[in-house]
C-alpha positions, 0 to 999 in steps of 0.5 A: 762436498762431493758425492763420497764425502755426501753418502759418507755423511748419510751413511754415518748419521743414519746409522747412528740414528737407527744403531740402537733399534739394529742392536736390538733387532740383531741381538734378537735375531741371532738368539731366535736363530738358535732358539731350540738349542736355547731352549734346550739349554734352559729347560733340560726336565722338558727334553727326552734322553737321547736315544736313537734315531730308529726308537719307534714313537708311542701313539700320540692318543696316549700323551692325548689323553693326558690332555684331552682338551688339547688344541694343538701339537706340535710333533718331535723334529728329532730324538732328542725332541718332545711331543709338544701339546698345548692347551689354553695358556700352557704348554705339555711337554712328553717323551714320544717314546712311551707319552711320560709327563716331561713337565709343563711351560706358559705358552705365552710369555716365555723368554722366546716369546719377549726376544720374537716381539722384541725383534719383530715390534720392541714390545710396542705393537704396530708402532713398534713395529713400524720403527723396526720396518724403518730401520731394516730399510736404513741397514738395507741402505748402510749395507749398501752404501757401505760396499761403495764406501769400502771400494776405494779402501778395499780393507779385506783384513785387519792391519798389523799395528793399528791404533784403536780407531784404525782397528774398529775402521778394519772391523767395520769395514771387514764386518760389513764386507763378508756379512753384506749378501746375507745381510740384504737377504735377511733385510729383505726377507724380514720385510717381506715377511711383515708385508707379503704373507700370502693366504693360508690354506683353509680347511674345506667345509664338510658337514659333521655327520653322525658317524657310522664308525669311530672317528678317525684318530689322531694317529692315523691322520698322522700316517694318512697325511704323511703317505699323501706327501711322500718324504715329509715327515708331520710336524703340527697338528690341530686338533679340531673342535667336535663340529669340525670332521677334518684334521689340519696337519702341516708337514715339513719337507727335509728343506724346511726349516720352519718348526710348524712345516709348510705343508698342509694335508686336511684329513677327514675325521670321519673316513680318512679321506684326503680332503686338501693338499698343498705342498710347498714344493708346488705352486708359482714361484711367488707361493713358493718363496711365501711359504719358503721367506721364514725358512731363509729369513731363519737360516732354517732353509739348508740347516745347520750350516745355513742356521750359523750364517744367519747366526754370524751375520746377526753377529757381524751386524753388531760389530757393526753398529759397535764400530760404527759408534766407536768411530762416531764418537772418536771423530766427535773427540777429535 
């Protein structure tokens, strides 16, 4: 057996060992890709109406007292967008531009949160994810393997007249071929991400003490941090328990796709001071992929046209798998 015959071998049989944790991990993938759009789709009472982009927001103390015990928010990311407060076990969703109840959701258990944990773990916690780790190593090896198997047959399309078997060799070949570069980036971000979190800001310790004029309120922290940070706009909020003076607000910049944001401004609650900062666009270049990993992982790091291509290459991995059974089980008939 020479080597090409040898990884052809290892190329076949790992994928067919691996194929179904892949199609779940893939198909996961490329719905989470497009989960606000989803998400949009399946609830349309919890979005605004349209409007325009100039459409200036209501205060975020009035949705706040409809929720006074709120834990956290997460800010409109366009207009088309609700203000998002949560408290305990649900989620409340309203209109920024004048605070009316949309309606409400679980905040756990939600078909987002069955396609992360399918995606991340298969519903099975750390073994699960284990299994999941393993085989994002075995697609990093296929997409490999799989360029130098394709260099001696340098399939760039589909022929014309081919039978079945030979149709679903040019798919897979020409699957793998287009999607293999953004494949070993979503690879090896998605393991990165399980293993090299990096340490998130914690909030300086400030005792509380009796103030000797009102609190800060959530609305102007919002302006503060967002005036500390010139170009991000705040997109999360957590709402600190009465012994804790300082706001946590994360703010993303235009290249930023996660929804929460990267950046962190803490707010004093008792005098508006800037009280930390730190901002993904600073840092050593190990910090800046930390907090960027999400984002590229996502297709969230360019927008739109980024987003689709993690969407299609979620979609060539399918192919792939599919083709590759196609071509396993034909050659087992033969």
């Amino acid at each position: 057996m020479n080597f090409r015959r040898a990884l052809l071998w290892a190329h076949r049989w790992a994928g067919v060992l691996a194929g179904a944790v892949i199609l779940v991990v893939a198909f996961t993938g490329g719905a989470l890709v497009f989960e606000p759009t989803i998400q949009r789709w399946l609830r349309p009472d919890l979005c605004p109406q349209t409007s325009t982009p100039k459409t200036k927001r209501a205060p975020i103390t009035i949705a706040l007292g409809k929720v006074p015990r709120a834990q956290g928010i997460r800010l409109p990311r366009d207009e088309t967008d609700a203000l998002v407060l949560f408290a305990g076990p649900q989620a409340f969703h309203f209109d920024p531009k004048d605070g009316t109840l949309l309606g409400t959701r679980p905040r756990m258990g939600g078909w987002e949160q069955t396609m992360m944990k399918l995606h991340v773990n298969l519903l099975q916690g750390p073994t699960g994810g284990t299994v999941v780790v393993v085989a994002t190593c075995i697609t990093l090896g296929l997409a490999l393997t799989g360029l130098w198997l394709w260099w001696p047959l340098r399939i760039f399309g589909f022929r014309k007249g081919a039978n079945f078997r030979r149709f679903n060799l040019d798919l897979h070949s020409v699957a793998g071929l287009y999607s293999s570069v953004f494949l070993l980036i979503l690879g090896i971000t998605g393991l990165t991400l399980r293993y090299l979190h990096g340490e998130h800001p914690q909030p300086p310790q400030v005792p509380f003490t009796q103030p000797v004029q009102p609190l800060l309120s959530v609305d102007e922290a919002v302006r503060l941090a967002e005036a500390a940070l010139p170009g991000a706009r705040a997109a999360s909020v957590e709402m600190p328990p009465p012994q804790r003076p300082v706001f946590r607000i994360q703010l993303a910049f235009p290249e930023d796709g996660s929804p929460a944001g990267r950046s962190v401004a803490f707010i004093s609650r008792l005098d508006g001071g800037v009280l930390g900062l730190h901002s993904s666009r600073e840092g050593t270049l190990m910090e800046k992929y930390q907090m960027a990993q999400l984002s590229i992982h996502t297709g969230g790091i360019g927008g739109a046209a980024t987003r689709w291509l993690a969407f299609l290459t979620c979609v060539a991995l399918l192919l792939q798998v599919l083709s590759g059974y196609v071509l396993w089980l034909k050659r087992k008939s033969s």
